[in-house]
C-alpha positions in Angstrom: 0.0 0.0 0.0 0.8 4.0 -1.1 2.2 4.9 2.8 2.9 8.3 1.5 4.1 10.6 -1.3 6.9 13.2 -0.3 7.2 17.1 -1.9 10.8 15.2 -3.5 8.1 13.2 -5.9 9.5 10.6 -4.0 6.5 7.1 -2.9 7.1 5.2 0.4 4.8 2.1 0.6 4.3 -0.2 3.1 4.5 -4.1 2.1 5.9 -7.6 2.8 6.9 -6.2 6.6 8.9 -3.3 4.7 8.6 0.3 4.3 10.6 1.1 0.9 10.8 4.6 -0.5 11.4 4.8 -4.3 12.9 7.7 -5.7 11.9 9.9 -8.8 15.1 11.4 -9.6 18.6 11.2 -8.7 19.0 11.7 -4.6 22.2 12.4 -2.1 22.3 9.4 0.3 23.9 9.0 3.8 23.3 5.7 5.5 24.6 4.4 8.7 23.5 1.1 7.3 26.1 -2.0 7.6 24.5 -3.0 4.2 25.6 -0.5 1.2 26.3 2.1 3.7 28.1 5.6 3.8 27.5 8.2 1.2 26.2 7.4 -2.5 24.6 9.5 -5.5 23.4 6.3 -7.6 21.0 5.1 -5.3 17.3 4.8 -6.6 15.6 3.4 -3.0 16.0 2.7 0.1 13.8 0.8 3.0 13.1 -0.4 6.7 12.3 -4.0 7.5 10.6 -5.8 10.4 13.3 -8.5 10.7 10.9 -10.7 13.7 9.5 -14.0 13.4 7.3 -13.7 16.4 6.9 -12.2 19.9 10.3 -13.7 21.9 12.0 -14.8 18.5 15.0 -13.8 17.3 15.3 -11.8 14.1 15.0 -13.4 10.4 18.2 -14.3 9.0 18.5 -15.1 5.4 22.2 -16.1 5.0 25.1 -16.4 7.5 25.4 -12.2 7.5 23.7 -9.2 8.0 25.0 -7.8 4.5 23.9 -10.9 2.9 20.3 -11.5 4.4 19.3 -8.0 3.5 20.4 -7.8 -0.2 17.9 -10.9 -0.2 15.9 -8.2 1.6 16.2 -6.0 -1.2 15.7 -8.1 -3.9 12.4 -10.3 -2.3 10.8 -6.6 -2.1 11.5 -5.9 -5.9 14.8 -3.2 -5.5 18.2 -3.4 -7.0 20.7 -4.8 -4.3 23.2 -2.7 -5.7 21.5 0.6 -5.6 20.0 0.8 -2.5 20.5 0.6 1.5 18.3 -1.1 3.9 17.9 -1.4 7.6 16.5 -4.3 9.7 14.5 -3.4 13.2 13.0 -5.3 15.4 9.7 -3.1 15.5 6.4 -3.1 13.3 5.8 -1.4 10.1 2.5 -0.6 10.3 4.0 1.6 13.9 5.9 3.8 11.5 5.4 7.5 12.2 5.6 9.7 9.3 6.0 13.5 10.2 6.8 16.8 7.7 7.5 20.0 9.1 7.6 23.1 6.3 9.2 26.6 6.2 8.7 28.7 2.6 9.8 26.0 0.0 11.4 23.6 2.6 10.3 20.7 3.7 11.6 18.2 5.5 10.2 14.7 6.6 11.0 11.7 9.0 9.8 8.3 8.5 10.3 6.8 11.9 9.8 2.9 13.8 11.1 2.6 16.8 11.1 0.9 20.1 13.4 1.2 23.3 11.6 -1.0 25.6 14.7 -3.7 25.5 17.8 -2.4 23.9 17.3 1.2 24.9 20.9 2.6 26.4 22.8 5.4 27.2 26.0 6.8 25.5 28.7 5.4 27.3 26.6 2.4 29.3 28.7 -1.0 29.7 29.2 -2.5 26.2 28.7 -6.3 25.1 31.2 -6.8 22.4 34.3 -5.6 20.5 34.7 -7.3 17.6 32.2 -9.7 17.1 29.2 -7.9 14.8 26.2 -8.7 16.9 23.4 -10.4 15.1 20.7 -7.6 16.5 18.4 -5.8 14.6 18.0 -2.2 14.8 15.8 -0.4 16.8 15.2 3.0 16.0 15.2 3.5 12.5 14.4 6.9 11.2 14.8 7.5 7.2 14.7 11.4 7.0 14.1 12.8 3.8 15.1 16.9 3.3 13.5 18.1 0.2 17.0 20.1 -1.0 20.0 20.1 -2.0 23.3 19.7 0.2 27.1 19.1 -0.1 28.3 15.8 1.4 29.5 17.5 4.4 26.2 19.2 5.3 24.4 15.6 4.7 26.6 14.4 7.4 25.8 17.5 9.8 21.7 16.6 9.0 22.6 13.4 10.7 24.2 14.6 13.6 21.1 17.0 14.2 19.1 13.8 13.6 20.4 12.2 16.3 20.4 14.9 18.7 16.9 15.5 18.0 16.1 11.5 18.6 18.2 11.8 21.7 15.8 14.7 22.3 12.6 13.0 22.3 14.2 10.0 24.5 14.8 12.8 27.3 11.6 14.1 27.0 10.1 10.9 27.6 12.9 9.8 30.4 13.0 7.0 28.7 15.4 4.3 30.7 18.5 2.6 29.6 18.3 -1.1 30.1 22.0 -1.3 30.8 22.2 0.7 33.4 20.5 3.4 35.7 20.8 6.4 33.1 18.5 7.7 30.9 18.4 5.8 27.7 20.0 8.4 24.7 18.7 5.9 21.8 18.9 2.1 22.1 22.2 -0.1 20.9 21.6 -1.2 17.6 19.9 2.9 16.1 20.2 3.4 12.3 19.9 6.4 10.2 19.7 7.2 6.6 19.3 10.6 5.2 18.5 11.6 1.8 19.1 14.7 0.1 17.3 15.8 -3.1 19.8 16.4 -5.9 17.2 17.9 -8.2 16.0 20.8 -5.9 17.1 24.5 -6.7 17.4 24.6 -3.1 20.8 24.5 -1.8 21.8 24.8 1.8 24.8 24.9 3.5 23.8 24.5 7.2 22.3 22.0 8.7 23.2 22.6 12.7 20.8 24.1 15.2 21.1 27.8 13.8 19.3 26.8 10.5 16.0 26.6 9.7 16.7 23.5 8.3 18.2 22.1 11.4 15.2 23.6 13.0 12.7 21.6 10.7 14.7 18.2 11.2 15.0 18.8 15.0 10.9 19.4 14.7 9.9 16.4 12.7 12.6 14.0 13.9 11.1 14.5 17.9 7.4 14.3 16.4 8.4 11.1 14.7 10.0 9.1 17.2 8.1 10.2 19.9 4.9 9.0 18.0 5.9 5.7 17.1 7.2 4.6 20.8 3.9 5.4 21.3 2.5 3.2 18.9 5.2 0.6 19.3 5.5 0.3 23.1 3.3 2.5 24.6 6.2 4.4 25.7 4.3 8.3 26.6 3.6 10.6 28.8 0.8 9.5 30.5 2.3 5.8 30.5 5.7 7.3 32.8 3.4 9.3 35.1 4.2 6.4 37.4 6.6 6.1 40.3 7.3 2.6 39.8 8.0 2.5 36.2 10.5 5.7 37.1 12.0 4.0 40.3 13.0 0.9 37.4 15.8 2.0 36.0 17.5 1.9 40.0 15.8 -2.0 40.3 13.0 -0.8 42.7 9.9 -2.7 41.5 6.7 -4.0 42.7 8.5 -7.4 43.0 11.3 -5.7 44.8 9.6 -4.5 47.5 7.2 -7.3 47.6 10.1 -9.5 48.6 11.8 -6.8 50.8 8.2 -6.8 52.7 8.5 -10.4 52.7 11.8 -10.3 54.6 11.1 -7.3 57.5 7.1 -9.1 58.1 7.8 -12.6 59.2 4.3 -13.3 59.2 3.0 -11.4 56.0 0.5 -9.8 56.6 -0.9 -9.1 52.9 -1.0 -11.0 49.9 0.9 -9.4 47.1 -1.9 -8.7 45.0 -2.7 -6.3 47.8 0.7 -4.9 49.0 0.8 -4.1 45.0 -2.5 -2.4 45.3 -1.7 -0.9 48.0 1.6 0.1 46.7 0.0 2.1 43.5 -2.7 3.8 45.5 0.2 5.4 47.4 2.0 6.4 44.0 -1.0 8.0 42.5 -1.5 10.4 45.5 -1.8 13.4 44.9 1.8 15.3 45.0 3.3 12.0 45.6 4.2 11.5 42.1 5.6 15.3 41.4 8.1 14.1 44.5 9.0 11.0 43.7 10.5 12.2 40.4 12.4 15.1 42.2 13.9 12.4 44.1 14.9 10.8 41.4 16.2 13.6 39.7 18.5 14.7 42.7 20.1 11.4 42.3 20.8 12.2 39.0 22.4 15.2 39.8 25.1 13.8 42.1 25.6 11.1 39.6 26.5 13.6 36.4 28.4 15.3 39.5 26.6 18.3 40.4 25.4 17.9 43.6 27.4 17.1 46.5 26.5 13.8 48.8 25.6 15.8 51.5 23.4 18.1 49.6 22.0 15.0 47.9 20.9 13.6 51.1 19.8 16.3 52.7 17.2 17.2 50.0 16.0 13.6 49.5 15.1 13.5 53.3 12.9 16.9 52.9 11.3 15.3 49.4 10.7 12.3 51.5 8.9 13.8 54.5 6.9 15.7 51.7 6.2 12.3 49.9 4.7 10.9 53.5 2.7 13.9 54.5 1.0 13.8 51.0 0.2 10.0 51.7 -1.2 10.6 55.0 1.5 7.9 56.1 4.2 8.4 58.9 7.2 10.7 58.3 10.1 8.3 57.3 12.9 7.5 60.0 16.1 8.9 60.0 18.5 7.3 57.5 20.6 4.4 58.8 24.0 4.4 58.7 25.6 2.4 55.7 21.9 2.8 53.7 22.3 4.5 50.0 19.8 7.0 48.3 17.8 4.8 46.5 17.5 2.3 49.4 15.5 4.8 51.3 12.6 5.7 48.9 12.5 1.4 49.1 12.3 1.4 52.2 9.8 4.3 52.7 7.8 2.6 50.1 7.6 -0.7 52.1 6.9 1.2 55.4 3.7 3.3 53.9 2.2 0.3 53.0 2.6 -1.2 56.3 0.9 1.9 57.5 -1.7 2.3 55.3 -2.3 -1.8 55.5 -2.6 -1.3 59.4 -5.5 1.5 58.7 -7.8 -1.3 56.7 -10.1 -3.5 58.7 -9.9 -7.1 57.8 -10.4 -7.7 54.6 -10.7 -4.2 53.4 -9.4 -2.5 50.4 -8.4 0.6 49.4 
């Protein structure tokens, strides 16, 4: 099916788990790509694939390399293996986000899938190879189409941009790295191909954050990718307005503190369906949230170094305290000696159920 026709002339359809954009004219093209990547002039297409086989399977593989399996890619969707680049993800077509931002004869547009539920990192996180090409597909894949003209150079600065502005989106989403306790800057296995349009009597020679072209990529790029995490993985706003899901990324969950109640009540008291239900109720106070987070955020400021320990401490007990009083719970005690900054919102956590568990009559519910 006809996904959409770009300002370059230029028709992305949607078919056999691809997205494949065909071009009308001759097009500048900067891929990231392992297959037919770099820069290239002769190119006449280029596509995304949904590499899975099934929820919890690996990706397809066609041959015994990545190269390999997607020039069979190429050629099973009807494009010339030598004139095109491809890239393989692990997320659904039909989740693509497809966003165009304008200024006077400009236009620029991001065709986006994505997904950072379970590769999403950050820059810099603990790496798990050297050598070895990992057999992964990619995750967000963004194909960002700039209806004008640009040297080589300025091709390769519309990528940086690009990047930054999926980086961008991540943060406004505090999306978590799955490889550490950071916030995830784009997931392990991210490709990128930009495409310039050789034909257009525009010509620019800027593509960084002072141009209006870096302005229009910065736009559509955080549009796009915010849009299809949505579609892909429910990844929003509304979905991280919960403590919990925030307190992951430091391994505080529900079945974290279900077991740590498990270990201070010798004779449990709840069932965990309850502590859990419980445990959300206290969450979705009012103010309780709003705190939570500037906990959390504190924490991140002595980790990037810019907040002392003793600051940090100091205003985590005060966000604390606020935390109880808005949960009608008791304040917390006084930090024990040896305990670390993300111990004690556990361990609050675990003590305002108690208390609010102690409130119910037999039986009850919240």
């Amino acid at each position: 099916m006809e996904l959409t026709k770009l300002t370059t002339g230029d028709v992305a359809y949607r078919y056999d788990k691809s997205i494949a954009l065909f071009f009308s004219g001759p097009r500048k093209v900067l891929s990231t790509s392992l297959y037919n990547g770099g820069y290239h002039e002769d190119f006449t297409a280029v596509f995304n694939r949904d590499m899975t086989q099934g929820a919890g399977m690996p990706c397809e593989t066609f041959a015994d390399t990545y190269v390999e399996s997607m020039r069979i890619v190429a050629q099973r969707i009807g494009l010339d293996p030598d004139r095109t680049t491809g890239m393989g993800t692990a997320a659904q077509m039909e989740n693509v986000s497809v966003q165009s931002r304008s200024y006077k004869e400009l236009t620029v547009t991001a065709l986006v899938t994505g997904g950072v539920e379970t590769n999403g990192g950050r820059v810099g996180d603990p790496a798990s190879y050297y050598k070895t090409v990992p057999k992964k597909c990619g995750t967000i894949n963004i194909i960002l189409v700039i209806d004008a003209d640009l040297p080589p150079g300025i091709l390769a600065r519309a990528l940086v941009t690009c990047t930054e502005a999926k980086t961008a989106a991540l943060q406004e989403l505090m999306a978590e790295s799955r490889y550490s306790c950071g916030l995830a800057t784009g997931s392990g296995t991210d490709q990128t191909i930009v495409v310039a349009n050789t034909e257009s009597p525009l010509y620019f020679e800027g593509a960084g954050k002072h141009s209006k072209l870096g302005e229009l990529i910065g736009q559509a790029v955080i549009a796009a990718v915010k849009e299809t995490l949505g579609k892909q993985s429910g990844l929003t706003p509304e979905h991280q307005h919960n403590l919990l899901r925030r307190l992951r990324r430091f391994g505080i969950t529900g079945d974290t503190l279900w077991r740590d109640y498990e270990r201070r009540m010798q004779d449990v008291h709840l069932i965990k369906p309850r502590f859990l239900h419980i445990l959300h109720e206290i969450g979705a106070c009012s103010g309780v949230f709003a705190l939570g987070v500037s906990y959390i955020h504190i924490y991140d400021e002595f980790l990037w170094g810019l907040l002392t320990e003793e600051e940090t401490h100091a205003a985590g007990a005060y966000f604390l305290t606020e935390m109880a009083r808005c949960a009608d719970v008791p304040l917390p005690a006084e930090r024990q000696a040896g305990e670390d900054y993300m111990q004690a919102m556990a361990v609050f956590l675990v003590d305002a159920v108690c208390a609010r568990a102690e409130k119910l009559p037999a039986g009850g519910t919240i």
